[in-house]
Structures are given as structure tokens and as C-alpha cells.
C-alpha positions in Angstrom: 8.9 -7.8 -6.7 6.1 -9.1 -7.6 3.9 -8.2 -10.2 0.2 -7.7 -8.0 2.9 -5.6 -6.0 3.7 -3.4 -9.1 0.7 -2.9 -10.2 -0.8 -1.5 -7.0 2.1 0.5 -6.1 1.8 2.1 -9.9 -1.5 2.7 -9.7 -1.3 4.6 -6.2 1.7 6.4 -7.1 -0.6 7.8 -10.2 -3.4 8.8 -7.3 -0.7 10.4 -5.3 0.5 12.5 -8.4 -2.9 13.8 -9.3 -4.0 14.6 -5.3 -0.3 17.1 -5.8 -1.6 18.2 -8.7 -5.0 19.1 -7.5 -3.6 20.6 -4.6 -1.0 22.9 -6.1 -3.6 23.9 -8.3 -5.9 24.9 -5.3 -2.5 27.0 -3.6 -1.5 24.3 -1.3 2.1 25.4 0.0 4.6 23.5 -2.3 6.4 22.0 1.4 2.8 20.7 2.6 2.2 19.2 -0.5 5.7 17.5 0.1 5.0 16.6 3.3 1.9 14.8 2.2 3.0 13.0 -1.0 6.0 11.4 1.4 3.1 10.4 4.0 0.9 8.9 1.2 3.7 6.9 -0.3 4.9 5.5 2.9 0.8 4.5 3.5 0.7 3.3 -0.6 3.8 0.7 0.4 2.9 -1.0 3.4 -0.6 -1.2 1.9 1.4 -2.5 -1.4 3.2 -5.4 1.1 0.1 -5.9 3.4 -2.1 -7.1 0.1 0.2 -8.9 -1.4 1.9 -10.8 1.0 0.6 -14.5 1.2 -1.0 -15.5 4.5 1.0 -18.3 6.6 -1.3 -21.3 6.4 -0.5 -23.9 9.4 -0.7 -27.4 9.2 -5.0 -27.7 8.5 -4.1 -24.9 6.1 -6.1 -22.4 7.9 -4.5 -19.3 9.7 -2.0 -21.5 12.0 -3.1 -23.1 15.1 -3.1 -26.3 16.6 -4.2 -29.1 14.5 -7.3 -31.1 14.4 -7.2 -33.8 16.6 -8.3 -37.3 15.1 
């Protein structure tokens, strides 16, 4: 895991926590609350991956493609 990784997922976990919080404090239904802190976690890790995953360069080092021709 990498440490970018870590650090996002931390901090959205921490968002996640204080939107249940705010939520049960407002009388939200403790199984909606639930429900939404699995949906937002699932969102918080795929964003996690998607931004710190390293785009695949091809061979000009651009987003793949054919290469320049000389």
C-alpha cells in the first residue's frame, strides 16, 4: 500500500465518520446511516486506487499510442 494511498483513504475514512456522526445526531435511522457509510467507503476506495495509480506511459511516454514516426 502505498503511502499517497493511506493517506487519502485515512483522511476520507475521517469524512465518512463525521457525515455518521452528523447524521445520527440529526435522527438519521441507524440502518440508513449503515447503508451510507458502506456506499461512501466503497466510493472513498476506488477513488483511493483511481488517484494513485500511475498512468501507463507508451513508448513517446505519453498515454500509449503508436509512436512517432521519424
Amino acid at each position: 500500500m502505498s503511502s499517497s494511498f493511506g493517506v487519502y483513504l485515512i483522511g476520507f475514512i475521517i469524512l465518512v465518520i463525521g457525515l455518521a456522526l452528523g447524521a445520527h445526531l440529526a435522527g438519521v435511522p441507524s440502518m440508513w446511516i449503515a447503508v451510507g457509510v458502506i456506499c461512501l467507503v466503497g466510493i472513498g476506495i476506488l477513488s483511493a486506487v483511481r488517484k494513485t495509480l500511475g498512468r501507463p506511459s507508451g513508448p513517446t511516454g505519453g498515454p500509449g499510442g503508436p509512436p512517432p514516426r521519424l
